[in-house]
Steps between C-alpha positions, in 0.01 A plus 500: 500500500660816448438837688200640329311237555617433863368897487190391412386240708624696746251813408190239355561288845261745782251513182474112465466455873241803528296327223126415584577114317771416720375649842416326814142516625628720805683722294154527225344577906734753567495730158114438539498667832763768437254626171182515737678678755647764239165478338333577812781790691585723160234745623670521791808666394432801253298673820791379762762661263299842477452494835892458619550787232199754616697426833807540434422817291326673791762426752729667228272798517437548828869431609560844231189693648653485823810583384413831342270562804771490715739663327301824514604547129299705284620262186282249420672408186809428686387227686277336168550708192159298264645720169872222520459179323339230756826371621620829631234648650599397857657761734754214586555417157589870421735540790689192395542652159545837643794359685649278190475850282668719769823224540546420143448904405765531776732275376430609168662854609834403662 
């Protein structure tokens, strides 16, 4: 045998043992069960998912409201500038490139 068709087998072999001719009884049992139960839970997800994001998004928020509440800054844009592209809209996001402009613009002098 040479090496492409050791490569082969080797690729075909999960495929032959996953097939439904050659399978066990349990394991026809088991893909049966596994396809009700995804069958049965895909509803599940999509409003899990936009709940951890709805979450996740207002602890964002409020973590920035109370930010520029306590800052007594008169700014809001500072803190969440809506006009920047969605990734930079974040007062932390802005620092950090704040920061990364002010070093490289200073070693861009000397």
């Amino acid at each position: 045998m040479g090496f492409f068709s050791s490569m082969g087998y080797a690729l075909l072999a999960p495929i032959r043992a996953l097939r439904y001719k050659t399978a066990t009884p349990t394991m026809k049992e088991r893909v049966i069960k596994g396809g009700i139960l995804c069958r049965k839970l895909w509803v599940v997800f999509p409003p899990i998912m936009l709940y951890q994001y709805i979450r996740g998004t207002d602890r964002e928020m409020l973590t920035t409201e109370l930010f520029y509440t306590n800052s007594q800054s008169e700014d809001a844009e500072a803190f969440y500038n809506p006009a920047k592209p969605r990734a930079y809209r974040n007062w932390k996001v802005q620092h950090d490139l704040a920061l990364l402009s002010a070093a490289a613009n200073q070693n861009a002098k000397s």
